[in-house]
C-alpha positions as semicolon CSV with decimal commas, in nm:
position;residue;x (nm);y (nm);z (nm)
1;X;4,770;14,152;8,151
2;X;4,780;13,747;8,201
3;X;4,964;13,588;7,957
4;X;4,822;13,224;7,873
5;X;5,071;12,953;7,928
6;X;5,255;12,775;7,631
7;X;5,151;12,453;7,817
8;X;4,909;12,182;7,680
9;X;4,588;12,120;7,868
10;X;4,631;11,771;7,853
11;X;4,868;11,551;7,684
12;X;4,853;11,160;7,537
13;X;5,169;11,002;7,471
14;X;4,986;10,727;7,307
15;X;4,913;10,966;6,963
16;X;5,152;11,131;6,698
17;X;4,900;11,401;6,575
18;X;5,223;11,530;6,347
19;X;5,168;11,201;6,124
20;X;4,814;11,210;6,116
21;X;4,538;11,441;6,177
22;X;4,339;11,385;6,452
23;X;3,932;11,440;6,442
24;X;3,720;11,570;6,680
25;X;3,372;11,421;6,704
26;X;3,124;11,463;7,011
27;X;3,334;11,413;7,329
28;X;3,662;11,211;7,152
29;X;3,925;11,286;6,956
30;X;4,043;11,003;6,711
31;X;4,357;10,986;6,585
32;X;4,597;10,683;6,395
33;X;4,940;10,590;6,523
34;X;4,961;10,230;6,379
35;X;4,604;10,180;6,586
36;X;4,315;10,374;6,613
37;X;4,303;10,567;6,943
38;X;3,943;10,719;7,078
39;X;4,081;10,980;7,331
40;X;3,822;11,135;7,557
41;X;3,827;11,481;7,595
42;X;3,664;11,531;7,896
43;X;3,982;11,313;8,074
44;X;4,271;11,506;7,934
45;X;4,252;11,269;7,672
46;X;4,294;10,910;7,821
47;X;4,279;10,661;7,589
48;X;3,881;10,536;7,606
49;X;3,962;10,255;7,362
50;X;4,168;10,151;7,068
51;X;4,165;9,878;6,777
52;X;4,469;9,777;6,685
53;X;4,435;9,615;6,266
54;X;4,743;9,571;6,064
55;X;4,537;9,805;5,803
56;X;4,597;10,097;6,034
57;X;4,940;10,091;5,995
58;X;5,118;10,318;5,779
59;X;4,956;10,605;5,656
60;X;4,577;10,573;5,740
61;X;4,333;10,901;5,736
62;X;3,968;10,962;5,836
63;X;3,799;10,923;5,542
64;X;3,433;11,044;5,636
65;X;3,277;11,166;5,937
66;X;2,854;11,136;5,947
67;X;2,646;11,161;6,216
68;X;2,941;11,102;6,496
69;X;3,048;10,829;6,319
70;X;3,449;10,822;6,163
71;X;3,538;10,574;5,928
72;X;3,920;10,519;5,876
73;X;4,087;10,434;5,525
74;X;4,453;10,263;5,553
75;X;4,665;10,240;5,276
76;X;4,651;9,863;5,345
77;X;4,251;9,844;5,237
């Protein structure tokens, strides 16, 4: 019997998914670390863009996901 390996399948070092939960729409995962990071899945998640907004700072969570659309709520407005 094969036993899987305890390795990740791809790694960013760009994201803290332990501070936030990250979301998985279409082909990207999103996830907050003081800046909203689109990671694409199909390139062991490389950063495919960011936005960096003082509003993202802190504690920020997706607040809605629609039609592969996120929208992002900060604790900053």
């Amino acid at each position: 019997m094969r036993v899987p390996s305890s390795d990740p399948a791809a790694v960013n070092d760009r994201a803290s998914p332990d501070a936030h939960t990250p979301v998985v729409v279409d082909d990207r995962v999103y996830v907050v670390d003081d800046r909203i990071y689109a990671l694409d899945l199909a390139d062991k998640l490389k950063t495919a863009w960011r936005i960096d907004d003082r509003a993202f700072r802190g504690a920020c969570q997706p607040n809605r996901v629609e039609r592969s659309r996120v929208s992002f709520h900060g604790i900053l407005g």
